[in-house]
matplotlib code that plots the C-alpha trace (Angstrom):
import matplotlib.pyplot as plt

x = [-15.9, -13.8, -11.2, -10.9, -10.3, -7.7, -5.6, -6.0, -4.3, -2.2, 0.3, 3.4, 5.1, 4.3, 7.0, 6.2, 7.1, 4.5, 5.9, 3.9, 4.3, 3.9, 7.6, 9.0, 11.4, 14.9, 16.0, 19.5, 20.4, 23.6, 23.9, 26.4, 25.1, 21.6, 19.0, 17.6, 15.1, 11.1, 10.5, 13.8, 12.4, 15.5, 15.7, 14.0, 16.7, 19.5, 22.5, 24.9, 28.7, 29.3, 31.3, 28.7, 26.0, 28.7, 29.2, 25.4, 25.6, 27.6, 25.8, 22.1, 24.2, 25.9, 22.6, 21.3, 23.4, 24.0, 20.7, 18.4, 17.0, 16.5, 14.1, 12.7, 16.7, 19.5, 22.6, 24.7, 22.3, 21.2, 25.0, 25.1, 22.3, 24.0, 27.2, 24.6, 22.8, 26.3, 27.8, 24.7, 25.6, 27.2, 28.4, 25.7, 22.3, 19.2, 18.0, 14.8, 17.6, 19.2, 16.7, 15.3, 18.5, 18.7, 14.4, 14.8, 17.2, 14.7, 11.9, 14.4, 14.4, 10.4, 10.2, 6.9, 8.3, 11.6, 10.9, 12.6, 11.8, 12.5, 13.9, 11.8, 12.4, 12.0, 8.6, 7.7, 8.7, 6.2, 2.9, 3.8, 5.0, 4.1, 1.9, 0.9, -1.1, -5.1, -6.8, -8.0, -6.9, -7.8, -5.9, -8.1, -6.2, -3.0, -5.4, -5.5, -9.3, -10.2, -12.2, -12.1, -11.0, -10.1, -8.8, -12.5, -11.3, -14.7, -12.5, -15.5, -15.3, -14.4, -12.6, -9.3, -5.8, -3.9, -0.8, 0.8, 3.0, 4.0, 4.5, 1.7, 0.0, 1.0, 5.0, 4.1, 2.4, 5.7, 7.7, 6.1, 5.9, 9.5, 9.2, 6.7, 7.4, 5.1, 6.2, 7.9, 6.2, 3.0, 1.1, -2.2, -0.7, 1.3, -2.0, -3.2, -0.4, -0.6, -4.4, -5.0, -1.1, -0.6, -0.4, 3.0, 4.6, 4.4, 5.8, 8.5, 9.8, 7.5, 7.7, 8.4, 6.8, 4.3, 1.7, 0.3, -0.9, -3.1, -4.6, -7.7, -10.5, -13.8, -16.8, -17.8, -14.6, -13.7, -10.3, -8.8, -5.9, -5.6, -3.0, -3.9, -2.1, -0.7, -2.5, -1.0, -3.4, -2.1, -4.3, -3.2, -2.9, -2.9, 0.4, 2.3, 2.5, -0.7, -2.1, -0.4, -0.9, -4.8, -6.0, -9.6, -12.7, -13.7, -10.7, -13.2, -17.1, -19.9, -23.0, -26.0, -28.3, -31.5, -29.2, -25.9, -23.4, -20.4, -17.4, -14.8, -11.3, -9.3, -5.8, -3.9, -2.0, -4.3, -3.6, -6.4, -6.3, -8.9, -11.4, -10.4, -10.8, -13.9, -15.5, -14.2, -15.8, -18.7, -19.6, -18.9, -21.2, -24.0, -23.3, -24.0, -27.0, -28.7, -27.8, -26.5, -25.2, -23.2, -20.1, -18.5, -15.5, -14.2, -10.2, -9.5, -7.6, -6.1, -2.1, -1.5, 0.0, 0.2, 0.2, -1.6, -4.8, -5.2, -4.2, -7.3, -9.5, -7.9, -9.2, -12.8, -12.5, -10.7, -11.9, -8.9, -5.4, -3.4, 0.2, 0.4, 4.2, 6.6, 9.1, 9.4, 11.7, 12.1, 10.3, 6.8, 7.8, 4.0, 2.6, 4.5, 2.2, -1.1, -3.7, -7.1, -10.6, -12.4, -15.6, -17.8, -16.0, -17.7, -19.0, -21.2, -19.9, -17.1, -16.9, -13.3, -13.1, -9.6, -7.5, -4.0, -3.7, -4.8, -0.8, 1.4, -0.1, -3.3, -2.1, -0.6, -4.4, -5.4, -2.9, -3.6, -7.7, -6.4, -4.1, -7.0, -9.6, -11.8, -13.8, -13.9, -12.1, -13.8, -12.0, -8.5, -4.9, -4.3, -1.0, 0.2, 0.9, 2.2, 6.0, 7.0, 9.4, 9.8, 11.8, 12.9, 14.9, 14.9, 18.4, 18.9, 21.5, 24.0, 24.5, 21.1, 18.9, 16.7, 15.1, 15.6, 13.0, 14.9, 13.6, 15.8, 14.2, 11.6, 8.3, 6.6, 3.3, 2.5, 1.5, 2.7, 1.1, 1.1, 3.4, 6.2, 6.5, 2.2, -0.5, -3.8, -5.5, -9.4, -11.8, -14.0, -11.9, -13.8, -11.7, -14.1, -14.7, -14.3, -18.6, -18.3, -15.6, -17.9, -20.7, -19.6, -20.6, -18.7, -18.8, -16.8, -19.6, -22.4, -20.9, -20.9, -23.9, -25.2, -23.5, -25.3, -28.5, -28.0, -27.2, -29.2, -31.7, -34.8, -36.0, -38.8]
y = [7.1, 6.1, 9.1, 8.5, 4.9, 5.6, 8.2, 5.6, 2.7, 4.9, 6.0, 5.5, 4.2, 4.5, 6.2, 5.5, 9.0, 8.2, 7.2, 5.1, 7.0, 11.1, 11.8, 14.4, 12.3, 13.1, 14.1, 13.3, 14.4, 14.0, 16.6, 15.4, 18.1, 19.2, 16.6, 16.2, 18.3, 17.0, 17.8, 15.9, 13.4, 11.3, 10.3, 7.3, 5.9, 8.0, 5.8, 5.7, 4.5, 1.3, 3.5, 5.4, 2.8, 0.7, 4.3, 4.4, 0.7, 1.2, 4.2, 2.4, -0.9, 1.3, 3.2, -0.4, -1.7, 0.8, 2.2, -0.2, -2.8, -5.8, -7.8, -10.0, -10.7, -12.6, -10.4, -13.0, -14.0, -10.2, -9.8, -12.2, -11.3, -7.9, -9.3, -11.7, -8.4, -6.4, -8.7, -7.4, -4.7, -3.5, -0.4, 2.2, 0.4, 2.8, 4.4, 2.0, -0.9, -0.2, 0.2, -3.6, -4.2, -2.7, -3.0, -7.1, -6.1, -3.8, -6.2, -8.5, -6.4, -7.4, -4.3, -2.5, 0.9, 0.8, 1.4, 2.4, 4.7, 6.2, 9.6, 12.9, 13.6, 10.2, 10.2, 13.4, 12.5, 9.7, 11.5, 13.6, 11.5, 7.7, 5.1, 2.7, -0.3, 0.6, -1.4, -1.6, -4.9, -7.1, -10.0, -13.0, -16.2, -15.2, -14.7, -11.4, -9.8, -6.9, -4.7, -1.8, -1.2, 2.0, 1.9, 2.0, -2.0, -4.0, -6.0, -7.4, -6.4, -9.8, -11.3, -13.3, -12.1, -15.1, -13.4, -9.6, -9.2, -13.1, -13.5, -15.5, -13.6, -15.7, -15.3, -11.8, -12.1, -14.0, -11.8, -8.4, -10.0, -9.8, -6.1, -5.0, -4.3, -6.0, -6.6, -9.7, -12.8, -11.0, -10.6, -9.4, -6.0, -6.7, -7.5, -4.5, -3.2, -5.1, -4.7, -0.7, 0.0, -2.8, -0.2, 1.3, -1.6, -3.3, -0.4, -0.8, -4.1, -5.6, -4.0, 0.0, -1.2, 1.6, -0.7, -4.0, -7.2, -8.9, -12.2, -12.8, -15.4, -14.0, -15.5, -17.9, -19.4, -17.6, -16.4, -13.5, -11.3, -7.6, -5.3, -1.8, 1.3, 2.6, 5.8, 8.4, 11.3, 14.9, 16.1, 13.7, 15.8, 12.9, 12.5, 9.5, 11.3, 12.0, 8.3, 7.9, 11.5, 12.0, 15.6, 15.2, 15.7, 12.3, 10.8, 9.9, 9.9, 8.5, 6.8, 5.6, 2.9, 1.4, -1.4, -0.4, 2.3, 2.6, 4.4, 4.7, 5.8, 6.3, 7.5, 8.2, 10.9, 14.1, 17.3, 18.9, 16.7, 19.3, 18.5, 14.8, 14.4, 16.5, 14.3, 10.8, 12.4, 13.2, 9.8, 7.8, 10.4, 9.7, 6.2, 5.6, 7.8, 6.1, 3.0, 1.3, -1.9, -3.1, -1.0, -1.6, 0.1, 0.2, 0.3, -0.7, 1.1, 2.7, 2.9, 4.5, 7.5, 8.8, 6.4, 10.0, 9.7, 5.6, 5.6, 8.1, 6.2, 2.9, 5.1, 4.5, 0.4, -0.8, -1.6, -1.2, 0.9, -1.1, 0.6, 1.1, 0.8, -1.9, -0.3, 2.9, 5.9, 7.9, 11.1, 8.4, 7.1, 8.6, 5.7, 3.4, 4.4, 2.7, 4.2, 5.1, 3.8, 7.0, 8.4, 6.9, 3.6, 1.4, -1.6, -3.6, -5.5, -4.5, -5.7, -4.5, -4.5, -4.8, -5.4, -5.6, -1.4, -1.5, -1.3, 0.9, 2.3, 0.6, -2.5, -1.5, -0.4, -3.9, -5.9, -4.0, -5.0, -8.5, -9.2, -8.2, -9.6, -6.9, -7.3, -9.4, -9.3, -9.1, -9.0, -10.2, -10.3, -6.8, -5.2, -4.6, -6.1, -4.9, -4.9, -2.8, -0.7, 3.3, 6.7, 6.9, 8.0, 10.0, 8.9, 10.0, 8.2, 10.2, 9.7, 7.8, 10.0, 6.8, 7.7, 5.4, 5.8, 3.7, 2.8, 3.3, 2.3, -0.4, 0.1, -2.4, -2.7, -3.9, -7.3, -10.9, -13.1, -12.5, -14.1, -11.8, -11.2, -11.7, -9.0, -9.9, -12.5, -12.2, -14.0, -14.5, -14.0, -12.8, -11.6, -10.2, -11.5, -11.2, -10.3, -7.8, -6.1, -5.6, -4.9, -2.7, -5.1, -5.1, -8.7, -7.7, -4.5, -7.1, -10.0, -7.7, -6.3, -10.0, -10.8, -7.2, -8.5, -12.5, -10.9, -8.1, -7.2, -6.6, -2.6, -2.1]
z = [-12.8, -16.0, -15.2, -11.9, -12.2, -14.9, -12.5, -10.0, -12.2, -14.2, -11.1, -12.2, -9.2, -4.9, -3.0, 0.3, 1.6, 4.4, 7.5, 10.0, 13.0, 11.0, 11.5, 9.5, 6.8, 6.6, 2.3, 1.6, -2.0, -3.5, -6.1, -9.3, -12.2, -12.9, -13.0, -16.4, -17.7, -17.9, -21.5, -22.6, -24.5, -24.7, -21.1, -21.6, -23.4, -21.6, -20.4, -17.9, -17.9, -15.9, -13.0, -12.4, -11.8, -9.5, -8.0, -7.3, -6.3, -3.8, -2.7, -2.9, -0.6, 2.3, 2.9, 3.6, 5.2, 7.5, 8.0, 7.7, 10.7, 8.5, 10.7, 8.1, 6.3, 7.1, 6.8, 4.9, 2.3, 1.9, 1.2, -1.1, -3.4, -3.6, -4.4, -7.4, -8.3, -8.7, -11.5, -13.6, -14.0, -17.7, -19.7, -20.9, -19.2, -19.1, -15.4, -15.9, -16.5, -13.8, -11.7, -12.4, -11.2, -7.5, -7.0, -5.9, -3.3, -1.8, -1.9, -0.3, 3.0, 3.4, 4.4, 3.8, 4.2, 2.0, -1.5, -4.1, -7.1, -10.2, -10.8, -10.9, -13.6, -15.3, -13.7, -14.9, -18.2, -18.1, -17.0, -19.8, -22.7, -21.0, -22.7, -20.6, -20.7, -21.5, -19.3, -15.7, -14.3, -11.3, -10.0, -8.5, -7.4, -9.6, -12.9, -14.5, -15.5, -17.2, -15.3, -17.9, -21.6, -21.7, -25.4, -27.4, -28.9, -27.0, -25.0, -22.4, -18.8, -16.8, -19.6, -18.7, -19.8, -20.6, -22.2, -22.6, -25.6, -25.3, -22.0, -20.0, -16.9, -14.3, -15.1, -15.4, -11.8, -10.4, -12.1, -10.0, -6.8, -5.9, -6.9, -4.5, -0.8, 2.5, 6.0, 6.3, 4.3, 3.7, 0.6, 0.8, 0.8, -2.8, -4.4, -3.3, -4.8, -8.1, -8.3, -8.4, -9.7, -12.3, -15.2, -13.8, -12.3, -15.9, -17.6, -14.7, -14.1, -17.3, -20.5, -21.2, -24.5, -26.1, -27.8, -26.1, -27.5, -25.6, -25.7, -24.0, -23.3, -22.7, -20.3, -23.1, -23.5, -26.8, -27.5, -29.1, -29.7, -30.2, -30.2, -28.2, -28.1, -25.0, -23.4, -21.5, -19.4, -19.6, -17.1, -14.3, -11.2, -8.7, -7.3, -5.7, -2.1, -2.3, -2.0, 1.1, 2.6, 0.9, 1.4, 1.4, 3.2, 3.6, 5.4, 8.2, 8.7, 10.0, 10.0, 12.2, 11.3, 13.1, 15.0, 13.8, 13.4, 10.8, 11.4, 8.5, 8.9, 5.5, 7.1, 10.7, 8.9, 9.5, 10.1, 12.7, 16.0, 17.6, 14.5, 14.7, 18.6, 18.0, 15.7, 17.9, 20.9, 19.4, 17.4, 20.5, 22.9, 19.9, 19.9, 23.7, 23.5, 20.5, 22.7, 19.9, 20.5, 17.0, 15.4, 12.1, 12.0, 8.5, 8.4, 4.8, 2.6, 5.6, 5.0, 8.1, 9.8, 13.4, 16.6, 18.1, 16.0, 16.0, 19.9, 20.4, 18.5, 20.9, 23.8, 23.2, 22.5, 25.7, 28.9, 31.0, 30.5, 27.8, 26.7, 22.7, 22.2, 24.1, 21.4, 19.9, 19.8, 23.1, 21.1, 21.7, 24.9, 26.3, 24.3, 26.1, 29.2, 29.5, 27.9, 29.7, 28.2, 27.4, 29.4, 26.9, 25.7, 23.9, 25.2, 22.2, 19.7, 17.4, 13.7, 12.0, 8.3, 6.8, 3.7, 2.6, 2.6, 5.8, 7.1, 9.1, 12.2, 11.5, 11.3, 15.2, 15.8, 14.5, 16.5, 19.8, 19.4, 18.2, 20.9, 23.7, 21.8, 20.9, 18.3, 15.2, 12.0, 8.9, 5.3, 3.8, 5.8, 7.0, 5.3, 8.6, 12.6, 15.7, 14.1, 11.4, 10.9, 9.6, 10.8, 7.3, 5.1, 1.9, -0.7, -4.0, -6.1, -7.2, -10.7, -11.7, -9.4, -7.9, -5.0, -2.0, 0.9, 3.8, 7.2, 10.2, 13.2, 14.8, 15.8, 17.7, 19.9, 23.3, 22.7, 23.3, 21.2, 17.6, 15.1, 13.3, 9.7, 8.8, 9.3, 11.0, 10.2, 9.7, 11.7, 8.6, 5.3, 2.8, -0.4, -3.4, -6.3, -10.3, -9.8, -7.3, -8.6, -12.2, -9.7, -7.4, -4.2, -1.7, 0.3, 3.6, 4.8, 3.7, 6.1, 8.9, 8.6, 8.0, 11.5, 13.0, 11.6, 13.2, 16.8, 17.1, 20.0, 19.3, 19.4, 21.7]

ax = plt.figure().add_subplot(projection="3d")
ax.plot(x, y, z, "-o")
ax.set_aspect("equal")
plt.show()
């Protein structure tokens, strides 16, 4: 548990190379000279003349500004922070440097797709020679908590972080949010962000520092100070793709209680549609002849993928033909056609679980059941809505080697009467807390199996 908690905090940064809708992502690469290699030690504190970051500037700006649909921006003031952000630029500034520099302008876009990242071979050079901050952290109402020391010093589980080498959490919180990426004004989906990467976005647009002193107050209102030394994992095989593309077997499964059923779905972007439609079929044929009544369908943590698996899933909630897309590229026009209910729909009662990674083409999944009422929402603001956009991408600045993943292209769902620029709302918003993270419990399945239990029929 303690590994895999640490690879999951100790990601060093999320390029979003996932796309919403499964299009294949177009890689532009400007080639200027070899990129530097992984064991070179010194490109940490490699720097670059001030023409060449203006160069890459410039490079990073037309990309946006050409490419990019900026739904949630005014045009004039996103031309003025990049006219703000240019002037900061100076002589010999570091790739990480620079990169504080051009990372607000992306977070500008709200844009939950556009992202931007360090070099290759900067983060190479990291999950071999990086130190990072030793302890698993959990945000709670813009507080930081320990969850885990991972450096052998006895700092409690659920004490408070009031200040990381002299800077107070809560700046430290302001200071991140502008860093990370949503759709439009949400920000359920940064504290996702914050809570299981916080490790990497404070070595980022924090501190590159290598040893940490933290002061802390513990449950009994005792405070202390001590100074930790970063930790770095050489075996770290988890890679940033990989949390938005996982490659595992449990990416959807089942279960069948007495009075309910639970179906979790982990990620649209699969590989086998035979073995997914199979299993869908299946689960909704066992469903109707259990004659089970109550469904929890579990879409947390769900970043997304392809409208083809989530509109399948669609098939068997809906009691009428409903289209999925009122705007999408003419390669999805089919899902601008009314979709049929399946032979063996379900007709009970629907309980939705989401969170702020449930984004992309889940959050379309979650506005298509919100917008005709299907089912109830259970959980925190979902990452994502009916409007989004993606068809990215793929720029590498020349000179600096930052990766840019840019969106191109809007996506939007059939529906008329949710608000832009905010995911779902929940019907009952249930957010866990500092205990059930340090227990394990999770509040959002209990509620609905609490409303299962309060509506249920009796067996006879």
């Amino acid at each position: 548990m303690r590994r895999a908690l640490f690879l999951r905090a100790m990601i060093v940064f999320l390029f979003f190379a996932s796309t919403v809708e499964g299009l294949p992502q177009q890689s532009i690469a400007v080639a200027n000279g070899p990129d530097e290699s992984v064991s070179n030690p010194s490109i940490e504190q490699k720097t670059y003349p001030l023409s060449q970051l203006q160069e890459d500037f410039r490079q990073f700006r037309k990309i946006i500004e050409k490419s990019h649909p900026k739904l949630y921006v005014d045009p004039q003031e996103l031309s003025e922070l990049f006219a703000a952000q240019y002037k900061l630029l100076r002589d010999q500034m570091t790739e990480l440097e620079f990169y504080r520099v051009l990372s607000p302008l992306v977070g500008s876009l709200r844009c939950g797709h556009t992202n931007l990242t360090v070099s290759k071979a900067y983060e190479d050079y990291l999950r071999k020679n990086g130190k990072f901050l030793p302890v698993l952290i959990r945000i709670i109402n813009d507080r930081a908590y320990i969850l885990q020391d991972l450096s052998g010093q006895g700092i409690p589980a659920g004490a408070e972080i009031l200040m990381i080498n002299g800077k107070k959490s809560s700046e430290i919180i302001s200071l991140l949010l502008p860093n990370l990426t949503a759709d439009g004004y949400n920000t359920s989906k940064k504290y996702y962000l914050m809570n299981n990467w916080f490790n990497g976005f404070y070595h980022y647009f924090i501190d590159n520092a290598t040893q940490f002193t933290l002061l802390y107050r513990t449950e009994d209102d005792q405070t202390f100070t001590k100074t930790l030394a970063g930790i770095n994992n050489q075996e770290m095989q988890m890679t940033t793709m990989s949390i938005y593309y996982p490659r595992g077997n449990s990416l959807y499964s089942s279960a069948f209680m007495e009075d309910y059923a639970l179906l979790s779905i982990k990620s649209f972007s699969l590989r086998n549609k035979e073995k997914y439609r199979a299993f869908i079929d299946g689960f909704f044929q066992e469903l109707a002849a259990k004659d089970i009544s109550h469904l929890i369908l579990d879409l947390r943590d769900n970043w997304g993928g392809s409208p083809y698996y989530a509109s399948y899933l669609l098939s068997y909630l809906i009691s009428s033909p409903v289209p999925y897309f009122a705007e999408a590229p003419f390669y999805y026009n089919k899902y601008k056609k009314p979709l049929k209910p399946a032979e063996h729909r379900f007709t009970g009662r629907l309980y939705i679980l989401i969170n702020g990674a449930s984004f992309s083409t889940t959050g379309h999944l979650c506005s298509l059941l919100k917008s005709h009422e299907i089912g109830v929402f259970i959980g925190e603001e979902s990452g994502g809505s009916y409007l989004c956009t993606d068809a990215s991408i793929n720029v590498t600045l020349r000179h600096t080697k930052l990766r840019l993943h840019c969106s191109t292209t809007a996506f939007a769902t059939a529906v008329s009467d949710l608000p832009p620029g905010k995911g779902i709302i929940p019907d009952y918003r249930i957010t866990p807390t500092l205990q059930d993270y340090l227990e394990g419990t999770d509040p959002q399945m209990k509620l609905a199996i609490q409303l299962v239990n309060s509506l249920k029929k009796p067996r006879r």
